[in-house]
C-alpha positions as CSV (number, residue, x, y, z in Angstrom):
1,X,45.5,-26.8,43.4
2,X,43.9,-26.8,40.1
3,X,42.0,-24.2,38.5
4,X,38.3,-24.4,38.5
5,X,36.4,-23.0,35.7
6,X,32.7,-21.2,36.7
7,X,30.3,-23.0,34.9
8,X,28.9,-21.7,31.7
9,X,25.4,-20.1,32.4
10,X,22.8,-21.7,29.3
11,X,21.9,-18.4,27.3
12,X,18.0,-17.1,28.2
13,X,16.1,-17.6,25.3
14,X,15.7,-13.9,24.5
15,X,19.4,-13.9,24.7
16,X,19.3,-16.5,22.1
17,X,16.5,-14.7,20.1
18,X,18.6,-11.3,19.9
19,X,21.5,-13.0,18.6
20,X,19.6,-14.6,16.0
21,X,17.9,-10.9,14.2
22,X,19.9,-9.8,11.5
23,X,22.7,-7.2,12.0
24,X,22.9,-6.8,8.5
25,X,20.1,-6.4,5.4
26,X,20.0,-10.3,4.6
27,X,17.7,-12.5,3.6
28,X,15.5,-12.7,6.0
29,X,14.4,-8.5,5.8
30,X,14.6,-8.8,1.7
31,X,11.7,-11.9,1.7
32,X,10.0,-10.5,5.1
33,X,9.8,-7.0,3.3
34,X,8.7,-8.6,-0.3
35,X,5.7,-10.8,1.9
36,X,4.7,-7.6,3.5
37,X,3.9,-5.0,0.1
38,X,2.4,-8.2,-1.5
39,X,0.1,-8.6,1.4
40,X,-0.6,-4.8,1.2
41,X,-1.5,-4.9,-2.7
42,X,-4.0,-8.1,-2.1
43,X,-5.4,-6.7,1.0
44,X,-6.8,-3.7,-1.5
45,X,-7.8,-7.1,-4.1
46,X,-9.6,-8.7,-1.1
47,X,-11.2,-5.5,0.6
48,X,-12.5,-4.6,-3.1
49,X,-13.7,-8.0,-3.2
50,X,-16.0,-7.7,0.0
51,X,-17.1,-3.8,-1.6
52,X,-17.8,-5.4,-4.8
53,X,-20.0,-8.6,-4.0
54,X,-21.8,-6.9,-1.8
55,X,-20.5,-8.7,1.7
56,X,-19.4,-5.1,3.6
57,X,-22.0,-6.1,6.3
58,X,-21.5,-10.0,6.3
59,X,-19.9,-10.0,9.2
60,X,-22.5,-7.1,10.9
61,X,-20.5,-6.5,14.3
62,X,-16.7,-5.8,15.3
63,X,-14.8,-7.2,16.1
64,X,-16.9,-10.5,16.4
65,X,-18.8,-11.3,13.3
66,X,-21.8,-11.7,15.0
67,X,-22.8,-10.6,18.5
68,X,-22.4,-14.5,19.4
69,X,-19.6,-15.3,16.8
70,X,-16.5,-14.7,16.1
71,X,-16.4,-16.5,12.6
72,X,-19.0,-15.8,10.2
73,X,-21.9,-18.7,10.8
74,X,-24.3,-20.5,8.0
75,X,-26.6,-17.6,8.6
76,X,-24.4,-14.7,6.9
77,X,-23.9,-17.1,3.8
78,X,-21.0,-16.8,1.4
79,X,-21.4,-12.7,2.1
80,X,-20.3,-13.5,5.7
81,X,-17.2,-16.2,4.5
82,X,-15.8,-13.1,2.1
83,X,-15.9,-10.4,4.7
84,X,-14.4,-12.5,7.1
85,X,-11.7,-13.8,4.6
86,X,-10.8,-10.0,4.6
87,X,-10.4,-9.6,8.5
88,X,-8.0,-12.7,8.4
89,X,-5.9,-10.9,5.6
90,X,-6.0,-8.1,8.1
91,X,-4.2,-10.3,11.1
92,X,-1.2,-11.6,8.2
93,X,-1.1,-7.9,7.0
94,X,-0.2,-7.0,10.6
95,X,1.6,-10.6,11.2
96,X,4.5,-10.0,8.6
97,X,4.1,-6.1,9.3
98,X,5.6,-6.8,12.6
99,X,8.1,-9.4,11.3
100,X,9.8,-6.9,9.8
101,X,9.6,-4.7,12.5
102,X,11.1,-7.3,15.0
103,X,13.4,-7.8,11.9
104,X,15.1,-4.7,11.6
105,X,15.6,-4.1,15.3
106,X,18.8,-4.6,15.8
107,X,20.2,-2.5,13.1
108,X,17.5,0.2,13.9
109,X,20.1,2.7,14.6
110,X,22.7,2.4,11.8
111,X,19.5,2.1,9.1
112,X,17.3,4.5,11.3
113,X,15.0,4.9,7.4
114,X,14.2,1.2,7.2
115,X,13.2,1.3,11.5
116,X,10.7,4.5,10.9
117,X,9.0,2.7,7.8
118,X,8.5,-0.7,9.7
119,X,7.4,1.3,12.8
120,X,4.8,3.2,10.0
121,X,3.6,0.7,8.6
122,X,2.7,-1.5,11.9
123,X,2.0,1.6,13.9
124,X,0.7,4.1,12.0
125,X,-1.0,2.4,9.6
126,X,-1.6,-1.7,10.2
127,X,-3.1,-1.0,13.7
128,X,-5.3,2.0,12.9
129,X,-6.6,0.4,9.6
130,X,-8.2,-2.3,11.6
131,X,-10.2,0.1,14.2
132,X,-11.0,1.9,10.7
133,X,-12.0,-1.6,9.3
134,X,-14.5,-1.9,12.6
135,X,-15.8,1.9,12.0
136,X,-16.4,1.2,8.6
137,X,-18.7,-1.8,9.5
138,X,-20.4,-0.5,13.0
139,X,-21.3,3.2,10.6
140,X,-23.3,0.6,8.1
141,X,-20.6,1.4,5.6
142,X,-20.6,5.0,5.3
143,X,-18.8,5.6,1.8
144,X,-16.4,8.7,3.2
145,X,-15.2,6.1,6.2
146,X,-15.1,3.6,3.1
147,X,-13.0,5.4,1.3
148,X,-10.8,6.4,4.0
149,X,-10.3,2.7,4.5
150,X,-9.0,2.6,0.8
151,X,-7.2,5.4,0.6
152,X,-4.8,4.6,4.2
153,X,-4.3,0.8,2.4
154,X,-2.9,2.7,-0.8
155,X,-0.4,4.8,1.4
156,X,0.5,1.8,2.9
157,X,1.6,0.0,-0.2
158,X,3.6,2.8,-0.8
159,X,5.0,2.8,2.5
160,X,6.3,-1.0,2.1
161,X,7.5,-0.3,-1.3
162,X,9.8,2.6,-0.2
163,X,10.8,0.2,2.4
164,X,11.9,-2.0,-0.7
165,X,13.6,0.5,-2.3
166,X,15.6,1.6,0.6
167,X,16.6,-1.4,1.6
168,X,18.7,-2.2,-2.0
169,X,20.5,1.1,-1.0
170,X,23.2,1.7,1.7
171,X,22.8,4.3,4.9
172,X,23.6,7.8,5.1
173,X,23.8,10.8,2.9
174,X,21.7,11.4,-0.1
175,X,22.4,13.3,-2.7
176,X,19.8,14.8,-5.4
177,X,21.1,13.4,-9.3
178,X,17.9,15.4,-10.9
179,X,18.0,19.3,-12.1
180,X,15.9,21.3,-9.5
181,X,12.7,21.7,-11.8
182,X,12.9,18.3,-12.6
183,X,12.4,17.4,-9.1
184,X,9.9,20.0,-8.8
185,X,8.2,18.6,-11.8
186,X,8.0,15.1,-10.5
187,X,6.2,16.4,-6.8
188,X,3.6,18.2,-9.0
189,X,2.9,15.0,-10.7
190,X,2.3,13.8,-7.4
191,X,0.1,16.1,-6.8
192,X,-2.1,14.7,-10.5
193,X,-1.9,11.5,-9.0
194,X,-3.1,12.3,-5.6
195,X,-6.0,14.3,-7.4
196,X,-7.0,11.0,-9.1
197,X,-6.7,8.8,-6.5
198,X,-9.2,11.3,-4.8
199,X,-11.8,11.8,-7.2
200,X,-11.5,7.7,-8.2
201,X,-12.4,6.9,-5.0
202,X,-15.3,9.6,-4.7
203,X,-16.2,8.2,-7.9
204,X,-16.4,4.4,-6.9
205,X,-18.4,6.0,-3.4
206,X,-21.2,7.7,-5.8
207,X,-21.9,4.7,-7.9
208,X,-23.3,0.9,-7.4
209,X,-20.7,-0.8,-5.5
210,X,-21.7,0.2,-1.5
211,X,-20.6,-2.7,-0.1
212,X,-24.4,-3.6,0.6
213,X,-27.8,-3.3,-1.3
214,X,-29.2,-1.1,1.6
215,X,-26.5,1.3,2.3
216,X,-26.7,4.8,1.2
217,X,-24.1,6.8,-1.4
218,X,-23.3,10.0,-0.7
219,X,-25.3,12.2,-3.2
220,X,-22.5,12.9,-5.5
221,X,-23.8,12.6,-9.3
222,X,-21.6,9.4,-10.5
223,X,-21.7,10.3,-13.9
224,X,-20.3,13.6,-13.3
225,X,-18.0,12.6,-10.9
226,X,-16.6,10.1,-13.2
227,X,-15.7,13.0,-15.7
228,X,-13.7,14.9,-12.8
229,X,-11.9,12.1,-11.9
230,X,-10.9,11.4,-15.4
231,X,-9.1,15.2,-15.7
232,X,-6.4,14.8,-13.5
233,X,-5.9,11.7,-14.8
234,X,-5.2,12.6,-17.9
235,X,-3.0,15.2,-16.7
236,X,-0.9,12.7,-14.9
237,X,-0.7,10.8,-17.6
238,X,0.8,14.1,-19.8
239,X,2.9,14.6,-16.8
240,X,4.4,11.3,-16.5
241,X,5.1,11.5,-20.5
242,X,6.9,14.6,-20.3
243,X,8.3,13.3,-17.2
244,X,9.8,9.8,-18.8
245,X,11.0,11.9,-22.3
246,X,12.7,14.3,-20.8
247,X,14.6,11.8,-18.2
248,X,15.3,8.9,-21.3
249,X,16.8,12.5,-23.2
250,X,18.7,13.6,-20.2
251,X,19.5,10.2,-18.9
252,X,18.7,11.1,-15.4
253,X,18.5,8.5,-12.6
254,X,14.8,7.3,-12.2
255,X,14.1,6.6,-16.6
256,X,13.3,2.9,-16.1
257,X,10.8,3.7,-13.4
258,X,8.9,6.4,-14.8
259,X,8.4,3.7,-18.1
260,X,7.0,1.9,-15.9
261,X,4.8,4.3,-14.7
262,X,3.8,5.4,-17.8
263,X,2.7,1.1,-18.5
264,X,0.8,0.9,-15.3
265,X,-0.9,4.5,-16.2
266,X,-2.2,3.3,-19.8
267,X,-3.5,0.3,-18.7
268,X,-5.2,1.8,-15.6
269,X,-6.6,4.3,-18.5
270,X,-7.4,1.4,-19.9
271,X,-9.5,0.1,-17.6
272,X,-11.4,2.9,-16.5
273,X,-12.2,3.7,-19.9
274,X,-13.6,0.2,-20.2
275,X,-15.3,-0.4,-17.1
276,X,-16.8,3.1,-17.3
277,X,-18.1,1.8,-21.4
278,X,-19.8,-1.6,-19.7
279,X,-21.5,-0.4,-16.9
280,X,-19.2,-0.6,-14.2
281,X,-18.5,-4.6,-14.0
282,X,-17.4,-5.9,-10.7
283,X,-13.8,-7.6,-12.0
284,X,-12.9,-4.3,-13.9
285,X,-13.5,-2.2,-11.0
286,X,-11.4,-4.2,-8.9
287,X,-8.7,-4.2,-11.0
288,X,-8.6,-0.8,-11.2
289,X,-8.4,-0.6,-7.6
290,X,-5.0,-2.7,-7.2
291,X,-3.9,-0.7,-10.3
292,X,-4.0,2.5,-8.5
293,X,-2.2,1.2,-5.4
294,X,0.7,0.2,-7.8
295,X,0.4,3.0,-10.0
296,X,1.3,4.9,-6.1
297,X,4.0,2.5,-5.9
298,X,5.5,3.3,-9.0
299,X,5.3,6.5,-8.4
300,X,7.2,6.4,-5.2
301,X,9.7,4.8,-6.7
302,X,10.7,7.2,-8.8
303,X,10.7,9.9,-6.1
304,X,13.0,7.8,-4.1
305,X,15.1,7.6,-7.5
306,X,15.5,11.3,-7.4
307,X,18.1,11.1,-4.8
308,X,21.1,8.8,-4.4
309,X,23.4,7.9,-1.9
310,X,26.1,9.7,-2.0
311,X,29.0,8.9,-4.1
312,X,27.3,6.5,-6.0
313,X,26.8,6.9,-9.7
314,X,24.0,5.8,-12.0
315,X,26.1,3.5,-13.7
316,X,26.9,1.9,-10.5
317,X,23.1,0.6,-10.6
């Protein structure tokens, strides 16, 4: 008799949909991974939009925009279009957050570092920042919840960029390539740049930009407060100097990066100099906002360059 063959069973589609995520960092992660810190950079440009024109309540409820809306109606004006504009960056924030995630899942045990970043940045940060977002509007704006909001978006740009980083490097051991007190150096400038981010953002909540003509700062002088923040961020900016010399003399590993820290430092310098000198305009300050993000993920940057993978040399990059 002749031999019968079982018939071949059609694959499920979630078969299908598992064999098609990457087993390997291809092109899919790299332009997935790009997408997602460029959405987190102008998420900060459009929440410091809605801060800076005034349109913080234009939606006044959360998560509908109005108690009988979800999208902003002729009633809230352009105020209303702006803050809504933001909640939509929001959703493609989390959108291509979680296309990395779903990404990366099937070499989630081999690169274990790129799995715990997606899983950060969609869990720990995506998803809280928009019940943050909602607390922000449902307190009226309160300029410490504010500022929270700001402050979570900056650590997730930093999160996605040392998603970046890791992603050009291969799994397992890492090695430091920088002297001890270099190292040690480069977490105290952290600490400088942490300091300023702080006080920047105090800053911004003691002066004109609430978000909304009727909503109340929170008692801090401005003009003082604009002095504190500018101390630590001139001693980052010594810091990262020292920092950059001494790598460039030393030719230590992360030279390139802190030269660009040091660019993205004198122009944020820059512009806080010359917003402060003009009385605060609306475009400066908002610059200044997405130039601290990237200043943070610079910085990061060359934190991850303190370490290598072992084996590999710096001429080898």
């Amino acid at each position: 008799m002749p031999e019968t063959t079982a018939p071949v069973r059609p694959r499920s589609l979630g078969s299908r949909f598992h064999g098609w995520l990457p087993t390997t960092i291809d092109t899919r992660i790299r332009v997935f991974a790009w997408l997602s810190f460029i959405a987190e950079v102008l998420i900060i440009g459009t929440g410091g939009a809605v801060r800076l024109s005034g349109s913080g309540l234009g939606c006044s409820q959360w998560p509908l925009c109005t108690p009988d809306s979800l999208v902003p109606t002729d009633a809230q004006g352009y105020h209303g279009v702006i803050e809504f504009g933001n909640r939509t960056m929001t959703g493609v924030v989390g959108l291509l957050a979680l296309a990395v995630l779903i990404l990366v899942w099937r070499i989630r045990r081999e690169r274990r570092d790129l799995f715990v970043l997606a899983v950060v940045v969609l869990v720990g940060g995506v998803l809280p920042q928009a019940i943050i977002g909602g607390i922000t509007v449902l307190t009226g704006l309160n300029p410490f919840i504010v500022g929270f909001h700001y402050t979570v978006s900056l650590l997730l740009v930093c999160a996605t960029a040392a998603f970046l980083v890791r992603m050009n490097q291969p799994a397992g051991a890492r090695t430091r390539v920088v002297p001890p007190w270099f190292a040690v150096l480069t977490h105290v400038t952290g600490l400088a740049l942490a300091a300023t981010i702080v006080f920047g953002v105090l800053t911004t909540g003691s002066g004109p930009h609430s978000g909304d003509a009727d909503v109340k700062r929170h008692g801090f002088d401005a003009t003082v407060m604009a002095h504190v923040h500018s101390w630590p961020g001139y001693i980052l900016a010594g810091l990262v100097l020292l920092l950059a010399i001494t790598a460039w003399m030393l030719r230590l590993n992360p030279k390139k990066w802190l030269l660009v820290l040091i660019v993205a430092i004198a122009v944020q310098v820059g512009v806080g100099v010359l917003q402060a000198r003009n009385g605060l305009p609306e475009v400066l300050v908002g610059i200044h906002m997405v130039l601290a993000a990237l200043s943070a993920a610079v910085y990061t940057v060359v934190v991850l360059r303190l370490k290598s993978p072992t084996g590999e040399t710096d001429d080898a990059r």
